[in-house]
Chimera marker file (.cmm) of the C-alpha trace (Angstrom):
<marker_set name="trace">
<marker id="1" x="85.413" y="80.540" z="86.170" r="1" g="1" b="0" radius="0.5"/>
<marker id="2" x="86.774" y="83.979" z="85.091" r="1" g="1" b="0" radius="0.5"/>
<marker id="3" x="86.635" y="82.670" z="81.541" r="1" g="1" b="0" radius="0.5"/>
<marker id="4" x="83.258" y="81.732" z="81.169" r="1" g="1" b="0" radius="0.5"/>
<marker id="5" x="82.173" y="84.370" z="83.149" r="1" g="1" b="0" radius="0.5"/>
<marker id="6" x="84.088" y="87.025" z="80.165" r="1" g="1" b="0" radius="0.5"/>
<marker id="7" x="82.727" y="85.116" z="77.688" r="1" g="1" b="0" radius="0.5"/>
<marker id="8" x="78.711" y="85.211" z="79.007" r="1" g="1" b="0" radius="0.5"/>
<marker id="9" x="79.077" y="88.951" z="79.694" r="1" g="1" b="0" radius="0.5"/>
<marker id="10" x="79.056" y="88.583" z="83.239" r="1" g="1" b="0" radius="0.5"/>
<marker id="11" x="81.977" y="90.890" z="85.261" r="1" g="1" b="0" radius="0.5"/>
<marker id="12" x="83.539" y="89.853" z="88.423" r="1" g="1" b="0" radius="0.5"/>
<marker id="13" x="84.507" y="91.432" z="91.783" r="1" g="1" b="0" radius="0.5"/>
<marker id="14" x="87.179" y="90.461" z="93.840" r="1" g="1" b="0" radius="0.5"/>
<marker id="15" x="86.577" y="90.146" z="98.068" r="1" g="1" b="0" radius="0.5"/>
<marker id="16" x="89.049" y="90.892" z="100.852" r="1" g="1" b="0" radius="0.5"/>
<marker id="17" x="89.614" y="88.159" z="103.657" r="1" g="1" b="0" radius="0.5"/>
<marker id="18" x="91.987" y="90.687" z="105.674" r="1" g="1" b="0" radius="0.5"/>
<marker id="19" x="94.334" y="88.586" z="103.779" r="1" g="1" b="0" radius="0.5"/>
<marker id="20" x="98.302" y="89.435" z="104.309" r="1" g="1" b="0" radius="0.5"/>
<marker id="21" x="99.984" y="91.093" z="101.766" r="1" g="1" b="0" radius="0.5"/>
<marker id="22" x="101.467" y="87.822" z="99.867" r="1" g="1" b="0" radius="0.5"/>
<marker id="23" x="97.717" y="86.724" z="99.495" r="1" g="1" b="0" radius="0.5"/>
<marker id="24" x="97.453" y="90.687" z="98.315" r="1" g="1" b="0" radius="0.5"/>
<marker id="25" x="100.111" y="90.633" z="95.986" r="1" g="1" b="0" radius="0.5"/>
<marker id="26" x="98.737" y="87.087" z="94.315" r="1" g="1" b="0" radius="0.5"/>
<marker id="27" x="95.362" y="88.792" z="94.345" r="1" g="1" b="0" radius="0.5"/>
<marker id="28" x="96.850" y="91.943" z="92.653" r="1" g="1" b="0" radius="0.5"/>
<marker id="29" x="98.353" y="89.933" z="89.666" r="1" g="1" b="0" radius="0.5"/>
<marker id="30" x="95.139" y="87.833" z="89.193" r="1" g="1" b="0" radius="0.5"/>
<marker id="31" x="92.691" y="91.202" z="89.214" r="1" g="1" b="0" radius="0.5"/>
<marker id="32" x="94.971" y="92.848" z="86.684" r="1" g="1" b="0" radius="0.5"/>
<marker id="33" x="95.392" y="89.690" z="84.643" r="1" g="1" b="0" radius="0.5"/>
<marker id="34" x="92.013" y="88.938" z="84.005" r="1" g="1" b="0" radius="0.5"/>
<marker id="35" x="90.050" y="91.389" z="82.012" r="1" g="1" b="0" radius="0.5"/>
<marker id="36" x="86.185" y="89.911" z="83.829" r="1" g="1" b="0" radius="0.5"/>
<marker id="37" x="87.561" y="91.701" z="87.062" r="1" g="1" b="0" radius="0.5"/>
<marker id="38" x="85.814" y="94.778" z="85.774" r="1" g="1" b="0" radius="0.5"/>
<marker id="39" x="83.983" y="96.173" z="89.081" r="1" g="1" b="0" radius="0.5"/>
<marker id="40" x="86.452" y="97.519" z="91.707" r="1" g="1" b="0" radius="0.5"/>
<marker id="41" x="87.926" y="95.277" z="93.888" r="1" g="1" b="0" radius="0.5"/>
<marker id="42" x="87.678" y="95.068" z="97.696" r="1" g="1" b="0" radius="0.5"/>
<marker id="43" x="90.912" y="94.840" z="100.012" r="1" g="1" b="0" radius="0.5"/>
<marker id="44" x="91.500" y="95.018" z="103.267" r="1" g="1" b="0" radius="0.5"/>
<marker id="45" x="95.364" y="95.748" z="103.279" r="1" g="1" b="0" radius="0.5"/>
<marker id="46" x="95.169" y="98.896" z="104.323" r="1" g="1" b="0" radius="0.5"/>
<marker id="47" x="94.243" y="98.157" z="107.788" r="1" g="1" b="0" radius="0.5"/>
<marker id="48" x="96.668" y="95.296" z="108.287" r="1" g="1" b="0" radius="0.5"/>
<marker id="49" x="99.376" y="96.491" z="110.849" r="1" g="1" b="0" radius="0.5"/>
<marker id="50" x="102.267" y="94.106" z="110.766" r="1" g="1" b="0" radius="0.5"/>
<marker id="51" x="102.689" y="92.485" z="107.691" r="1" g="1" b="0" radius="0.5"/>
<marker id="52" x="105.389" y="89.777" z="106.670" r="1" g="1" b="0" radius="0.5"/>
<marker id="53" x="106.329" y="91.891" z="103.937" r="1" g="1" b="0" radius="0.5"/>
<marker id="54" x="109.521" y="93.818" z="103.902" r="1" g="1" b="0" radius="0.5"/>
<marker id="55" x="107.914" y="96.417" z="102.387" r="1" g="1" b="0" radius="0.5"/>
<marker id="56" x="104.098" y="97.436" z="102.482" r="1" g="1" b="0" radius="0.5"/>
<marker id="57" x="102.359" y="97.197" z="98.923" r="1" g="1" b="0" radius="0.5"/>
<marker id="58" x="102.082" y="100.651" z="97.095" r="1" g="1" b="0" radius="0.5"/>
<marker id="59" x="98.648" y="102.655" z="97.021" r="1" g="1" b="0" radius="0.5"/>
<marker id="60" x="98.955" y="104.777" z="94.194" r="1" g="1" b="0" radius="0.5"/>
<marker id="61" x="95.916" y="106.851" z="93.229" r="1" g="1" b="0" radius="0.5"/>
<marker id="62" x="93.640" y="105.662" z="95.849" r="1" g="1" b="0" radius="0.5"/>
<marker id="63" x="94.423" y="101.669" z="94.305" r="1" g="1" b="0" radius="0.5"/>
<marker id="64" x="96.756" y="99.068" z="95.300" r="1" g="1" b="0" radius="0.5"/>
<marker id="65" x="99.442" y="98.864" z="93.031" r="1" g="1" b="0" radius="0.5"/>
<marker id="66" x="99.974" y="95.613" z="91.258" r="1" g="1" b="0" radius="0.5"/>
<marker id="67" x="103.839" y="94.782" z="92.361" r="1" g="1" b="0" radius="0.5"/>
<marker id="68" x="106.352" y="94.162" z="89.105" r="1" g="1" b="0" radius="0.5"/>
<marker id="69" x="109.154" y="92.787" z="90.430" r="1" g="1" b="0" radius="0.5"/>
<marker id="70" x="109.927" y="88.842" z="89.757" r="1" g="1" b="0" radius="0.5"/>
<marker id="71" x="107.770" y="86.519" z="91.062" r="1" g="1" b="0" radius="0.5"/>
<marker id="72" x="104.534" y="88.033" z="93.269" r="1" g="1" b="0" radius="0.5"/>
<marker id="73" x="106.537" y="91.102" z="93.335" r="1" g="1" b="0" radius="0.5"/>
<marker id="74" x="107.186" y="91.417" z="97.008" r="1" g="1" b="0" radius="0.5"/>
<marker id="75" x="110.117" y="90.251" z="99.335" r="1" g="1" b="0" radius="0.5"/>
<marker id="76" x="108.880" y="88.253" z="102.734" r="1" g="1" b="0" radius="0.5"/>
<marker id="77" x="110.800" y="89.019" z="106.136" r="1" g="1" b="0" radius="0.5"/>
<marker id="78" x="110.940" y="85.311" z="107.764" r="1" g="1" b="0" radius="0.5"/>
<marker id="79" x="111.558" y="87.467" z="110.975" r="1" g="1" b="0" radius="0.5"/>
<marker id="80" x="108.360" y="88.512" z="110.579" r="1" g="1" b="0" radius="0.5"/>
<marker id="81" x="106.875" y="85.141" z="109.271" r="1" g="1" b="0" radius="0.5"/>
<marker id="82" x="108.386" y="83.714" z="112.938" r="1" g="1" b="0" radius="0.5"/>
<marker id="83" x="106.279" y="85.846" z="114.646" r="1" g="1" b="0" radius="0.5"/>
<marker id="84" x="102.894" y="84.158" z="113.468" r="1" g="1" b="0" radius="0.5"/>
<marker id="85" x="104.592" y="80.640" z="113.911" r="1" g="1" b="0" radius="0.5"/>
<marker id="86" x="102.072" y="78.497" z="116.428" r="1" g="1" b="0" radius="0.5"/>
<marker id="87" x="103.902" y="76.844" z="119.128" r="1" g="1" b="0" radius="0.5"/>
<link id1="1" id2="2" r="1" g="1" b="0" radius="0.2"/>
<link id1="2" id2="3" r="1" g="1" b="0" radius="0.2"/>
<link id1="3" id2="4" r="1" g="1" b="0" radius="0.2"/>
<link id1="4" id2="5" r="1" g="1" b="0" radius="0.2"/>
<link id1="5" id2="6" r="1" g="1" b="0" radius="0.2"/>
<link id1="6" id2="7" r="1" g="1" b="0" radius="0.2"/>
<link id1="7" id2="8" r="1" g="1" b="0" radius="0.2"/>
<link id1="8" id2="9" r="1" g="1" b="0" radius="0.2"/>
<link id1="9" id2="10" r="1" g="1" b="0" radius="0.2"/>
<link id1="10" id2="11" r="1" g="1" b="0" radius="0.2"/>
<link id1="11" id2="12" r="1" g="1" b="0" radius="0.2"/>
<link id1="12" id2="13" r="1" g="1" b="0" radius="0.2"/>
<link id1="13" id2="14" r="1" g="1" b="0" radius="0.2"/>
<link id1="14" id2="15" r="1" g="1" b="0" radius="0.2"/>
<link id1="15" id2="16" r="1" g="1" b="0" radius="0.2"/>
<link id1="16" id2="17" r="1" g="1" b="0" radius="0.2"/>
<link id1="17" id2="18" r="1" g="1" b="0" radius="0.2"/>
<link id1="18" id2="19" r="1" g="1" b="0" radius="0.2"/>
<link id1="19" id2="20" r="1" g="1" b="0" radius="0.2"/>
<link id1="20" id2="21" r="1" g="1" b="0" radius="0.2"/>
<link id1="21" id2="22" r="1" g="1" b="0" radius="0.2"/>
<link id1="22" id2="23" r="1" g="1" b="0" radius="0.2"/>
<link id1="23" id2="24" r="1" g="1" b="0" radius="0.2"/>
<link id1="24" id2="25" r="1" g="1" b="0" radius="0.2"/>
<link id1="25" id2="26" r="1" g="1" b="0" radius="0.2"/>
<link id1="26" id2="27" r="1" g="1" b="0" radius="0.2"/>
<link id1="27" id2="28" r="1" g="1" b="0" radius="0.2"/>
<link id1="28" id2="29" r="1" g="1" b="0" radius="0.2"/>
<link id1="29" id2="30" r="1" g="1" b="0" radius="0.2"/>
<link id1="30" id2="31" r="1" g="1" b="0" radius="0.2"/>
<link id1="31" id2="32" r="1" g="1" b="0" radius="0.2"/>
<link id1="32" id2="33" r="1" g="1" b="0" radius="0.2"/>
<link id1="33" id2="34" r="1" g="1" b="0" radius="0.2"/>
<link id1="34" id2="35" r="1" g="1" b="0" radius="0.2"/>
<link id1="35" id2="36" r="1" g="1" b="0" radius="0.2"/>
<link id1="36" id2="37" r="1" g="1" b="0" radius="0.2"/>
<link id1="37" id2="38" r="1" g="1" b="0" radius="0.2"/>
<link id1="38" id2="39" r="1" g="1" b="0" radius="0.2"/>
<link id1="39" id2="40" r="1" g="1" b="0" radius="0.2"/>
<link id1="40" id2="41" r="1" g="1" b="0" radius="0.2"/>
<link id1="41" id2="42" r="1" g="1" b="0" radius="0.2"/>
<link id1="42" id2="43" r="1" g="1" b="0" radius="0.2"/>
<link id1="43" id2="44" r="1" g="1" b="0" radius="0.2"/>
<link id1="44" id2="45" r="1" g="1" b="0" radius="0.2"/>
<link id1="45" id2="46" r="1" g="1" b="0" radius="0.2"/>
<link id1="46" id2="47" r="1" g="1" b="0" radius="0.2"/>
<link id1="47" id2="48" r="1" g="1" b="0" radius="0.2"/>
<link id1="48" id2="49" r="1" g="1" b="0" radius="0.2"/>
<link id1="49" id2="50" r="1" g="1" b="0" radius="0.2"/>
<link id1="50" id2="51" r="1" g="1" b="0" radius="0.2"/>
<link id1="51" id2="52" r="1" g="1" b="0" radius="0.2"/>
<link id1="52" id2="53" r="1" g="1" b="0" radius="0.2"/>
<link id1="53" id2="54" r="1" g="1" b="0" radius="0.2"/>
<link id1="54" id2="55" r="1" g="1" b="0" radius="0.2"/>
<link id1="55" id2="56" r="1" g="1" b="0" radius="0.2"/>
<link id1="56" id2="57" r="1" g="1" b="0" radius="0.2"/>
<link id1="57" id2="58" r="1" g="1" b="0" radius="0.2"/>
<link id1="58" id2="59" r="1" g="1" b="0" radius="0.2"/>
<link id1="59" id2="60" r="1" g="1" b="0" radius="0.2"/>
<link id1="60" id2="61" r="1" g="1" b="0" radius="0.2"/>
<link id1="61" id2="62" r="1" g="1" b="0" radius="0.2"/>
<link id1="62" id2="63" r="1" g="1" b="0" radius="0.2"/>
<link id1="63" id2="64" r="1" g="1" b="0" radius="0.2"/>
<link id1="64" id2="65" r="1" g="1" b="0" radius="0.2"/>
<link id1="65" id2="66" r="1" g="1" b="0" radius="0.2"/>
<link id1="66" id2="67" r="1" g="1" b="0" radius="0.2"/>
<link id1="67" id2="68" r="1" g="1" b="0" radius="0.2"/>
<link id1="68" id2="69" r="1" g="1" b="0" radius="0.2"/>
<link id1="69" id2="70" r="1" g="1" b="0" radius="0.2"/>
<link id1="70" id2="71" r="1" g="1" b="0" radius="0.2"/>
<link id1="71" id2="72" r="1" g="1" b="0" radius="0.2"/>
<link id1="72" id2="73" r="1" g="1" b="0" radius="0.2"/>
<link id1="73" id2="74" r="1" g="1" b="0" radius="0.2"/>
<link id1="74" id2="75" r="1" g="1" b="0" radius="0.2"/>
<link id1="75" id2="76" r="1" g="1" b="0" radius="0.2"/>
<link id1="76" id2="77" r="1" g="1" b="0" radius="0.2"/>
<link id1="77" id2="78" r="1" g="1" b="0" radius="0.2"/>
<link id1="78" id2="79" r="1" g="1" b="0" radius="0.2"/>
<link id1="79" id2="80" r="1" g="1" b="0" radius="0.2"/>
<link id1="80" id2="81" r="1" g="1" b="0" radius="0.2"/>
<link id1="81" id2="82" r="1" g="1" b="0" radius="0.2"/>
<link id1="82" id2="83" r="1" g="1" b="0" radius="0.2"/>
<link id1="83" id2="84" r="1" g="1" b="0" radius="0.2"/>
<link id1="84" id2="85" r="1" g="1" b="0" radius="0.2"/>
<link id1="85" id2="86" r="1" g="1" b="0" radius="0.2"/>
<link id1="86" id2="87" r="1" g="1" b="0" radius="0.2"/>
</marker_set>
């Protein structure tokens, strides 16, 4: 979709679900990884309040940074992760 939305011209905007910040980091990687995410992009992150990260994503300027580490870039507590487990 990104693709043939470059190619026609046409730029693209990415939404916020009040994902957590794995879904934030993925998001990150696409947005800066595909030049038709031209508009600025919507996140919720900064509102979330316990995250299963062991550390909270970066803002740097006013922006989410885009995490370089291997992988997504972020670490995930399981500790945390138990927490949201349905039972």
């Amino acid at each position: 979709m990104a693709a043939m939305a470059e190619a026609a011209g046409i730029p693209l905007v990415r939404g916020s679900a009040h994902e957590m910040g794995v879904k934030t980091a993925a998001m990150l990687h696409v947005v800066a990884s595909t030049p038709a995410f031209t508009y600025a992009n919507d996140s919720t992150y900064y509102a979330q309040e316990n995250d299963v990260l062991t550390e909270p994503l970066r803002v740097v300027d006013g922006a989410l940074e885009v995490p370089m580490r291997p992988g997504l870039g972020v670490e995930v507590d399981r500790k945390k992760v138990r927490e949201y487990e349905v039972r």
